[in-house]
NUMARRO-147055 format. One record per residue: residue number from 1; x, y, z of N, C-alpha, C in turn. Coordinates in Angstrom, 1 decimal, m for minus. Each point is the difference from the previous one (the first is absolute). Layout:
<nodes>
NODE  num    n.xx    n.yy    n.zz   ca.xx   ca.yy   ca.zz    c.xx    c.yy    c.zz
NODE  NUM       X       Y       Z       X       Y       Z       X       Y       Z
...
</nodes>
This chain:
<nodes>
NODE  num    n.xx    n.yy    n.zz   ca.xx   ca.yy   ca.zz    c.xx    c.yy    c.zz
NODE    1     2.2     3.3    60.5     1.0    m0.4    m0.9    m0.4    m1.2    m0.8
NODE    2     0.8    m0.5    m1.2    m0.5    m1.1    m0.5     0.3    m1.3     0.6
NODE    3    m0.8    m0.6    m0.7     0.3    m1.3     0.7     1.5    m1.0     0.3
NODE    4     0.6    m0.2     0.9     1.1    m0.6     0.6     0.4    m0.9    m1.5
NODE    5    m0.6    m0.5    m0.6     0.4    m1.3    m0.5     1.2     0.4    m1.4
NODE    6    m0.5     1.2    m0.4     1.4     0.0    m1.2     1.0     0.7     0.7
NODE    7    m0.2     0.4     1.1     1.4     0.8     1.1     0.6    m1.4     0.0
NODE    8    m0.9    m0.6     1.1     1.0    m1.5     0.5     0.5    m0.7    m1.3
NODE    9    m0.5     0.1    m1.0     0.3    m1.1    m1.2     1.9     0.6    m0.2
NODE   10     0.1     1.4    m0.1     0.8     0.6    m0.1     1.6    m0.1     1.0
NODE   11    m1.0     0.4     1.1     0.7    m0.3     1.6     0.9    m1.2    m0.1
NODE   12    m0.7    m1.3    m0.5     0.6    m1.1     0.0     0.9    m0.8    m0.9
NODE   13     0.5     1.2    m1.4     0.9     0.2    m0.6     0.8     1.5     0.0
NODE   14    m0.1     0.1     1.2     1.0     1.1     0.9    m0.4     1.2    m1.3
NODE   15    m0.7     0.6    m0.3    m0.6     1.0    m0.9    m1.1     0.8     0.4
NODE   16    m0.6     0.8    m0.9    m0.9     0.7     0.7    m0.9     1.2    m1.1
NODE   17    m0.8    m0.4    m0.3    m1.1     0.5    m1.0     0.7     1.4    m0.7
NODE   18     0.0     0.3    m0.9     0.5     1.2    m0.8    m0.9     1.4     0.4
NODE   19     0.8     1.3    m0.2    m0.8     1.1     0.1     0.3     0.3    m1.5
NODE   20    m0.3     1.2    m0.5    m0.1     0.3    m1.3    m0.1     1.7     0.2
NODE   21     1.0     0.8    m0.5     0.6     0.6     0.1     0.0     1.2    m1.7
NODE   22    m0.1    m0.7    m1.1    m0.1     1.1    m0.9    m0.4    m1.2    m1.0
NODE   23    m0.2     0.3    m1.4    m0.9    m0.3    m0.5     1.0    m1.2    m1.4
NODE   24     1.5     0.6     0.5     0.8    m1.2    m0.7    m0.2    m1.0     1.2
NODE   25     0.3     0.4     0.9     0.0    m1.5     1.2    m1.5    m0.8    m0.6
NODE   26    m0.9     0.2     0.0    m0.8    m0.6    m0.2     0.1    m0.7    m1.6
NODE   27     0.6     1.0    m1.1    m0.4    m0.8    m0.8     1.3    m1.3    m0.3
NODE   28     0.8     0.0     1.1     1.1    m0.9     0.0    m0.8    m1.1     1.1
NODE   29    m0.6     0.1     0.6    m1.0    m1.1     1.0    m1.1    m0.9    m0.9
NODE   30    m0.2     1.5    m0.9    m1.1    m0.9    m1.5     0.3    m1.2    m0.5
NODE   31     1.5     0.5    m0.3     0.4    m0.8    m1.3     0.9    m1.1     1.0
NODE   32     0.3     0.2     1.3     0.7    m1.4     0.6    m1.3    m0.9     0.1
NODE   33    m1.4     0.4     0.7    m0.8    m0.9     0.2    m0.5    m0.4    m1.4
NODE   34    m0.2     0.4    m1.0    m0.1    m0.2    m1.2     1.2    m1.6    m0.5
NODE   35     1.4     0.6     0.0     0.8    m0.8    m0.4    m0.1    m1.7     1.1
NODE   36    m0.4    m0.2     1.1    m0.5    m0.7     0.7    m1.0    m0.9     0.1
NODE   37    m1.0     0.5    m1.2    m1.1    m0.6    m0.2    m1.4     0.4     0.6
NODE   38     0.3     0.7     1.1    m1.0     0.4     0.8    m0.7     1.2    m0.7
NODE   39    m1.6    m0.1     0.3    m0.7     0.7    m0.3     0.1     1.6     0.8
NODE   40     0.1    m0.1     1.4     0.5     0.8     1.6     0.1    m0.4     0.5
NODE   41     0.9     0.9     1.1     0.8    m0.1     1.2    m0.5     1.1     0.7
NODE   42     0.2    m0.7     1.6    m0.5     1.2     1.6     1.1     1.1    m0.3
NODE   43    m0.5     1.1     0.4     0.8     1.4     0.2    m0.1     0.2     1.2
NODE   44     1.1     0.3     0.4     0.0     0.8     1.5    m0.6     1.0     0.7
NODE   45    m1.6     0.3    m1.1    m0.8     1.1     0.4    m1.0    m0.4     0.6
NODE   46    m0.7     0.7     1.3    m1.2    m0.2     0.5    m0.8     1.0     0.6
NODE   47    m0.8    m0.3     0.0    m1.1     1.3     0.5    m0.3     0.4     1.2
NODE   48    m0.2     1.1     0.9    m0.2     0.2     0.8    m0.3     1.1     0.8
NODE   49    m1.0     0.3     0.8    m0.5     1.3     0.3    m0.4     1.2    m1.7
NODE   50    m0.3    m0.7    m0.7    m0.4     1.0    m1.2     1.2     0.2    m0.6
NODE   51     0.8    m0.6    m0.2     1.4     0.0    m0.9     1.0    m1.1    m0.7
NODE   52     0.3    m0.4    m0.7     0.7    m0.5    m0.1     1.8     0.2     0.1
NODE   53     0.7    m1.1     0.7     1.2     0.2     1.1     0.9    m1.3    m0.9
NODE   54     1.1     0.4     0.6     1.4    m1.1    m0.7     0.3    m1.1     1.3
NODE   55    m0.1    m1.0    m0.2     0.5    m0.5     1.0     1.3     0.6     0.8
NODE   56     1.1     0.4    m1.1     1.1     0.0     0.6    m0.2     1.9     0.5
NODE   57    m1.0     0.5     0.1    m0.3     1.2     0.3     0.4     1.4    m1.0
NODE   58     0.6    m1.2    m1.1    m0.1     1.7    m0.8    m0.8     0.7    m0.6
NODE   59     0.1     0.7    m1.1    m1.1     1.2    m0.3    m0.8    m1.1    m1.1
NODE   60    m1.5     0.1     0.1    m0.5    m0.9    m0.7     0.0     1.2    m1.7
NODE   61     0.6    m1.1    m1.1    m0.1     0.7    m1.0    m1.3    m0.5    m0.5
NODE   62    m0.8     0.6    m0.9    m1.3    m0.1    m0.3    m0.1     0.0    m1.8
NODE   63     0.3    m0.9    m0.2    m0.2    m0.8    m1.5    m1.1     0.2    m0.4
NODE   64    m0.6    m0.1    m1.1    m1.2    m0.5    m0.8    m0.1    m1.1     0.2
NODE   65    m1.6     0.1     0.9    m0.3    m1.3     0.3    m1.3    m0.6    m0.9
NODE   66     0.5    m1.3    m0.5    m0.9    m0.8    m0.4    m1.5     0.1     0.4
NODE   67    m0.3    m0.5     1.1    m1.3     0.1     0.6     0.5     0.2     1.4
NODE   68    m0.8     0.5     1.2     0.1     0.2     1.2    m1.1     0.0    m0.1
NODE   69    m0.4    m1.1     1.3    m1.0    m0.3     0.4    m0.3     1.0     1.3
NODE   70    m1.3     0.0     0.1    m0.5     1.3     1.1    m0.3    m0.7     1.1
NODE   71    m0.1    m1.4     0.1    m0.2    m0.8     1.1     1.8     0.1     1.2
NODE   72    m0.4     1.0     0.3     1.4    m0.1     1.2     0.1    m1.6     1.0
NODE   73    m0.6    m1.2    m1.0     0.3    m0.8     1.1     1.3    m0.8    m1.1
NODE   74     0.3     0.7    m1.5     0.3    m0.7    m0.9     1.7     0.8     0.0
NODE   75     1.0     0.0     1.6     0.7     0.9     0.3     1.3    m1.0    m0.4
NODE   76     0.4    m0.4    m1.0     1.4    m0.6    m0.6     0.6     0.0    m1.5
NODE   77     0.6     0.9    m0.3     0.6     0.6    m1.4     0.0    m1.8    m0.7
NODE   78    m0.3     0.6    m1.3     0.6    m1.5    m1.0     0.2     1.3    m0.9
NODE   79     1.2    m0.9    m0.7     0.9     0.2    m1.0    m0.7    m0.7    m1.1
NODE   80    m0.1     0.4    m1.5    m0.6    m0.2    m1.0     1.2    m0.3    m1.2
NODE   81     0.4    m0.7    m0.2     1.1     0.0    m1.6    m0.3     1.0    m0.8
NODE   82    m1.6    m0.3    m0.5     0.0     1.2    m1.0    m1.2     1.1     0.1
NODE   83     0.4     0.2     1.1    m1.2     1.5     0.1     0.6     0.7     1.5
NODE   84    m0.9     0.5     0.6     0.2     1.0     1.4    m0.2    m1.0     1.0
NODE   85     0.4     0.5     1.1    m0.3    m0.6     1.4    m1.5    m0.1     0.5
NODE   86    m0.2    m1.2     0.5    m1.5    m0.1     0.5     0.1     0.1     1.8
NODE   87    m1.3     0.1     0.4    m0.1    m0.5     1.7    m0.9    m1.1     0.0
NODE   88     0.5    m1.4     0.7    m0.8    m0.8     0.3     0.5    m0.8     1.4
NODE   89    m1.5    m0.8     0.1     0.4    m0.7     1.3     0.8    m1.2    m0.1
NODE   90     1.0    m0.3     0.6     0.7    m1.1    m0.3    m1.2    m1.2     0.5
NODE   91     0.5    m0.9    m0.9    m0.9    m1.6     0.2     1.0    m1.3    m0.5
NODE   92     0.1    m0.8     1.3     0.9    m1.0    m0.6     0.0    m0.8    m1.3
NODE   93    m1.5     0.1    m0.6     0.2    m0.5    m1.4     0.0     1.0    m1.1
NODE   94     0.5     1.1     0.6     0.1     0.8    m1.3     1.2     0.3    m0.4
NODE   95     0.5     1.2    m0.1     1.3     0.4    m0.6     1.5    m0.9     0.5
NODE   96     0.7     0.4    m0.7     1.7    m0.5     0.4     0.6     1.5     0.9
NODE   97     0.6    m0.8     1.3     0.8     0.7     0.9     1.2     0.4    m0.7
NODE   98     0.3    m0.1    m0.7     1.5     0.0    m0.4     0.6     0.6    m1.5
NODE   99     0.9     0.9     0.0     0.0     0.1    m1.4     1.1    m0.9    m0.6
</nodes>
């Protein structure tokens, strides 16, 4: 699963990472991380056993992705303002937890 650190970031504002569900939900996630300032935000997707899974266990919808990386160690959705969804490894000096 991905790394604990944008769950807990979430956890600790009683919330809990987004799934993404059709392709308006996403472009409404675009334009909030967008209107925020933020370049991306964690999605509630992560990888596992050869698939990608929703945290909250629903059906993973499968967007146009940006880039996907083939490194299965790179298993945590980022949200893009203005393009497709990526997979990378979370790193505390990289992205924003938060949309």
């Amino acid at each position: 699963m991905c790394s604990s650190d944008p769950q807990s970031n979430c956890a600790l504002l009683e919330s809990m990472l987004v799934s993404v569900h059709s392709a308006q939900e996403y472009g409404f996630l675009q334009q909030l991380t967008k209107n925020t300032r933020n370049q991306v935000a964690w999605l509630g997707g992560f990888y596992l056993q050869d698939q990608w899974l929703w945290l909250d266990g629903s059906w993973f919808y499968n967007n146009t992705w940006s880039s996907e990386s083939p490194d299965s160690s790179n298993r945590c959705l980022l949200l893009n303002f203005d393009e497709a969804w990526s997979n990378f490894k979370y790193n505390t000096g990289g992205y924003s937890s938060s949309v």
